[in-house]
C-alpha positions as a Python dict, from the first residue, in 0.01 Angstrom:
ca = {
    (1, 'X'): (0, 0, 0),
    (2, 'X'): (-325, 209, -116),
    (3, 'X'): (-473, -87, -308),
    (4, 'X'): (-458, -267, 69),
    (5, 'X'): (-606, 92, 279),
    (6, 'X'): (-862, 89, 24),
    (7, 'X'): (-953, -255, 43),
    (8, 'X'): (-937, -235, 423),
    (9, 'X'): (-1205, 68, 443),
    (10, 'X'): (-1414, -96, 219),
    (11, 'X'): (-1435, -422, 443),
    (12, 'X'): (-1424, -218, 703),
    (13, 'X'): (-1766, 1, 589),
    (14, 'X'): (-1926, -335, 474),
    (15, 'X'): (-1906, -551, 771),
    (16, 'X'): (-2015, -261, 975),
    (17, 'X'): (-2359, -231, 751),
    (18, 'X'): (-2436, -605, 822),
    (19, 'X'): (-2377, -543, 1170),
    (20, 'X'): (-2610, -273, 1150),
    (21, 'X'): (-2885, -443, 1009),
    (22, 'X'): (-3231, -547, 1235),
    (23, 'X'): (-3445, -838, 1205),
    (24, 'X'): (-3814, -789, 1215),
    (25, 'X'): (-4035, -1026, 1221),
    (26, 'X'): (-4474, -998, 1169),
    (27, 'X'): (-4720, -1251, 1346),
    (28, 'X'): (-5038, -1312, 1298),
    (29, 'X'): (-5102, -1347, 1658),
    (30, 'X'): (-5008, -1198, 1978),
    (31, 'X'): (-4685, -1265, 2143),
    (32, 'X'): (-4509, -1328, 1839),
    (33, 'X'): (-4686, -1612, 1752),
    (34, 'X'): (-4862, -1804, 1461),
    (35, 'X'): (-4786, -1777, 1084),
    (36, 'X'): (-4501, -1539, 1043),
    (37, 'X'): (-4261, -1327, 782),
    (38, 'X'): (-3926, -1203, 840),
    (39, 'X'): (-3772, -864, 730),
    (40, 'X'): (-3432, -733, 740),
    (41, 'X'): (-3434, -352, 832),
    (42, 'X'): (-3114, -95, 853),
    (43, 'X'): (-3138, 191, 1130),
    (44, 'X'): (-3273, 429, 1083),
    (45, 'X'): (-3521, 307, 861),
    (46, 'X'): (-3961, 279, 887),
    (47, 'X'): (-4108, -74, 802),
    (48, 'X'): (-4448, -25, 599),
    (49, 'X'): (-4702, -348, 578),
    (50, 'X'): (-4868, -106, 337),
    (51, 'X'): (-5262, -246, 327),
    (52, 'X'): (-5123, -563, 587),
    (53, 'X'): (-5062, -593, 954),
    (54, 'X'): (-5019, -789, 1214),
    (55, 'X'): (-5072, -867, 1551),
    (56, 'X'): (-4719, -868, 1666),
    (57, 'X'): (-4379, -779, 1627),
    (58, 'X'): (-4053, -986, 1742),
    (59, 'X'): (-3732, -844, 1682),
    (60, 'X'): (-3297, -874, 1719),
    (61, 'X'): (-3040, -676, 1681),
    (62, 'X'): (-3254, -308, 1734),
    (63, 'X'): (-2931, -53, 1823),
    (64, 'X'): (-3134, 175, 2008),
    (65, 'X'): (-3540, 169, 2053),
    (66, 'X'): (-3778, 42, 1804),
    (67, 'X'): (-4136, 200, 1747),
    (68, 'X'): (-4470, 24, 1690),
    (69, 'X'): (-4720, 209, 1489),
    (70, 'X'): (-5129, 106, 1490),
    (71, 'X'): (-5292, 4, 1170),
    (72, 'X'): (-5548, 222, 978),
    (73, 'X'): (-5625, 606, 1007),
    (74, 'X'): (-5309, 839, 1052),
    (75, 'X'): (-5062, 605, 1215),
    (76, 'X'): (-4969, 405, 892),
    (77, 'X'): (-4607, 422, 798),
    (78, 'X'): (-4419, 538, 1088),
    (79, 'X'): (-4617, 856, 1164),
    (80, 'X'): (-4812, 1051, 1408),
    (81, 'X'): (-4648, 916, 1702),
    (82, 'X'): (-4577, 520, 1783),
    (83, 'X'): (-4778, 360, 2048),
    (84, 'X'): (-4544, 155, 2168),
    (85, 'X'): (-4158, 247, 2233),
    (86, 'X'): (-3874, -9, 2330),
    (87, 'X'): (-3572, -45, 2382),
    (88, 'X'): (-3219, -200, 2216),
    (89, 'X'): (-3163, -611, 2156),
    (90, 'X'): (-3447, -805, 2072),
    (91, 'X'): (-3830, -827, 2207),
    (92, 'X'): (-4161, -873, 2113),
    (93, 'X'): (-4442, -640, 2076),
    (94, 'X'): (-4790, -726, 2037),
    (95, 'X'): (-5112, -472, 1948),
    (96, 'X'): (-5349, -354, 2223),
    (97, 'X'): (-5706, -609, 2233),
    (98, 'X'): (-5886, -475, 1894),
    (99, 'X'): (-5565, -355, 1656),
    (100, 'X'): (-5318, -436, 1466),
    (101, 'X'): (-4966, -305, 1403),
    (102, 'X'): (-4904, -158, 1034),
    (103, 'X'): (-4539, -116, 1052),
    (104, 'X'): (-4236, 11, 1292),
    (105, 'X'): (-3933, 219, 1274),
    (106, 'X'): (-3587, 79, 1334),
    (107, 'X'): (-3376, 393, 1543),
}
């Protein structure tokens, strides 16, 4: 009987952090299109291109807003405030005429 509550939790626990998990996608152009590379990101958690960006964002499975962040100067990695807030589900965000995104945080 504990071997099976155990093994039930455990499923349980894992299924729920797959069902947790976001997919993120960069473009090189606006409205999510052009050359492209996907990443798989767990709420809450900040996506970092590091030195790369890109012009857009598409995204599935956000739980409750995601964040877009500029590229260069004090935006990088998830800080100083995000430009561009939306909501749960799935979307696509593209950079204002002149900038790039640098990475976005998963809520």
């Amino acid at each position: 009987m504990q071997f099976n509550v155990v093994f039930l939790a455990t499923a349980v626990v894992a299924s729920a952090s797959v069902a947790m998990s976001t997919t993120v996608t960069g473009w090189a152009g606006a409205d999510c299109t052009g050359s492209s590379h996907t990443y798989t990101v767990k709420a809450p958690e900040c996506l970092s291109l590091g030195s790369g960006s890109v012009k857009s964002f598409s995204y599935a499975g956000v739980p409750h807003e995601i964040k877009f962040y500029l590229s260069g100067g004090g935006h990088d990695s998830c800080t100083n405030g995000a430009y561009l807030v939306l909501g749960s589900g799935s979307g696509c965000g593209t950079a204002p005429a002149g900038y790039n995104w640098e990475s976005v945080e998963v809520l």
